[in-house]
KEVOFI-290183 format. One record per residue (C-alpha): residue in three letters; x, y, z. Coordinates in steps of 0.05 Angstrom, whole numbers, plus 5000, padded with zeros to 4 digits. Example, Ala and Ser with C-alpha at 12.3 -4.5 7.8 and 13.67 -1.06 7.14 Angstrom:
2
ALA524649105156;SER527349795143;
This chain:
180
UNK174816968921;UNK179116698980;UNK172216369014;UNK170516048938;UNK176815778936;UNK176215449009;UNK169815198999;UNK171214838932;UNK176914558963;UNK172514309025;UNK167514008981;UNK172313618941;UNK175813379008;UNK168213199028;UNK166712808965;UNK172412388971;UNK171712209040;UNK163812049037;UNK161411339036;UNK157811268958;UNK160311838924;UNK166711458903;UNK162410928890;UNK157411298852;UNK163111498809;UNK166010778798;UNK159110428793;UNK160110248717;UNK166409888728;UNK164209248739;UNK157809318694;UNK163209548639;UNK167708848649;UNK161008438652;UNK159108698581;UNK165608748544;UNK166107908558;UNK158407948541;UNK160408288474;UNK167207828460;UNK161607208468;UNK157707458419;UNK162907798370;UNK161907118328;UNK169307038321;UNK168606308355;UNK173606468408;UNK172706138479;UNK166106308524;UNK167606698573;UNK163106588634;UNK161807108670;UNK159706788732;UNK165706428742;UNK168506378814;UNK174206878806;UNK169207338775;UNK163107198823;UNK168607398882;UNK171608028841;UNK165208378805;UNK158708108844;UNK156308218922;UNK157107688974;UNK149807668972;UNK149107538892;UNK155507078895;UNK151506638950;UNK144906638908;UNK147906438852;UNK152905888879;UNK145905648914;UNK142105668848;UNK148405258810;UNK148104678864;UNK140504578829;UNK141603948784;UNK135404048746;UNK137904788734;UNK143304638672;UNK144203988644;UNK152004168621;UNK153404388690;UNK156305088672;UNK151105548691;UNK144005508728;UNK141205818665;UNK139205638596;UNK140106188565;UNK145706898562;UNK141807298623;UNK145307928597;UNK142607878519;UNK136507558557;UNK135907018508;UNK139806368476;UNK141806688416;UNK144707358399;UNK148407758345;UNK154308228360;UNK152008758400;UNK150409348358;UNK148010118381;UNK150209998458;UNK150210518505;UNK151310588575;UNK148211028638;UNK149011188709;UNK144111448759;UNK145011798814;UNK145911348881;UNK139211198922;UNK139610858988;UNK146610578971;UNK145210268907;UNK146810538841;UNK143310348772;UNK147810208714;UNK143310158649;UNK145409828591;UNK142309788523;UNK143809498461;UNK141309118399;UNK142408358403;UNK137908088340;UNK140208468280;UNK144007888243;UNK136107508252;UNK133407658185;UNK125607578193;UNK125907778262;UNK119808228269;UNK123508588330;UNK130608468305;UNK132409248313;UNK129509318385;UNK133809478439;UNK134509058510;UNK134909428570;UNK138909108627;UNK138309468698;UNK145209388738;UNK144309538814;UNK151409688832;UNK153009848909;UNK159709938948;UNK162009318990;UNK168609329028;UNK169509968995;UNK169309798923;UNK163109748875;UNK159109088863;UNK153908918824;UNK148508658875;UNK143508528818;UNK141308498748;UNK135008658720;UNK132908318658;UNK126408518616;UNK120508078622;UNK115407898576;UNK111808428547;UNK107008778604;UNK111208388645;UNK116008798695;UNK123108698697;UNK125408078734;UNK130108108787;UNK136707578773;UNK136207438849;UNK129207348857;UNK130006788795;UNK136306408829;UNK132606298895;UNK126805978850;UNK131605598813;UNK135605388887;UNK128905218907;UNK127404778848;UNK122005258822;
């Protein structure tokens, strides 16, 4: 019982010393902060927009690498004629117009090569009456990793058209820095 007992304890010292596994564990914090401002936005209670790539927030929740893409992408003139954002559109409801978000739900995967995926789904079009698809769910893909020993979100994955893949947030600033 003695040799249980020391090897529990030796695994638990282990899992809190190891690179990933405390960052497995925290990998929805910043994916949760990201979508409770997504759902204030869209709560329809006409309260301020809250951006959630502002520079505070790019610094705080987002990599280096994603925070550079996206300051790169905003510098794009042609990218957003009201100068706020280098979309058009709410990349987390993955459209222009939403509802509150109804049915959401929230999972973690297990880490893979340092990145952890945070999926989020949820019903943005109920309020649309004659929406043919206004009870589907979106999917948003999270890739959370640990940098400077807290976790980041290095990239979101939006749904594509249909029999289209997802598309990679990243991929679709460097386009838009590139004046694609």
């Amino acid at each position: 019982m003695k040799k249980i007992a020391v090897l529990f304890a030796g695994l638990v010292a282990a899992s809190s010393v190891l690179p990933g596994v405390s960052a497995a564990a925290d990998a929805t914090a910043p994916v949760k902060e990201i979508i409770e401002d997504t759902k204030k936005n869209w709560a329809g209670d006409n309260s301020d927009w809250i951006d959630i790539f502002d520079e505070a927030t790019l610094g705080r929740l987002y990599s280096k690498d994603f925070a550079d893409k996206y300051k790169a992408a905003a510098q794009n003139p042609a990218a957003d004629e009201d100068g706020i954002s280098p979309f058009d559109y709410d990349v987390i409801v993955n459209g222009q117009d939403a509802c509150p978000l109804q049915d959401l739900s929230m999972e973690s995967g297990q880490p893979a090569n340092g990145t952890t995926e945070v999926t989020v789904k949820f019903k943005a079009a109920t309020c649309m009456e004659g929406t043919p698809d206004k009870d589907a769910f979106t999917t948003v893909r999270f890739e959370v990793i640990d940098e400077n020993g807290k976790p980041v979100i290095d990239d979101i994955m939006i749904q594509g058209e249909e029999g289209q893949g997802p598309i990679s947030l990243k991929e679709a600033m460097v386009q838009i820095a590139n004046g694609e």
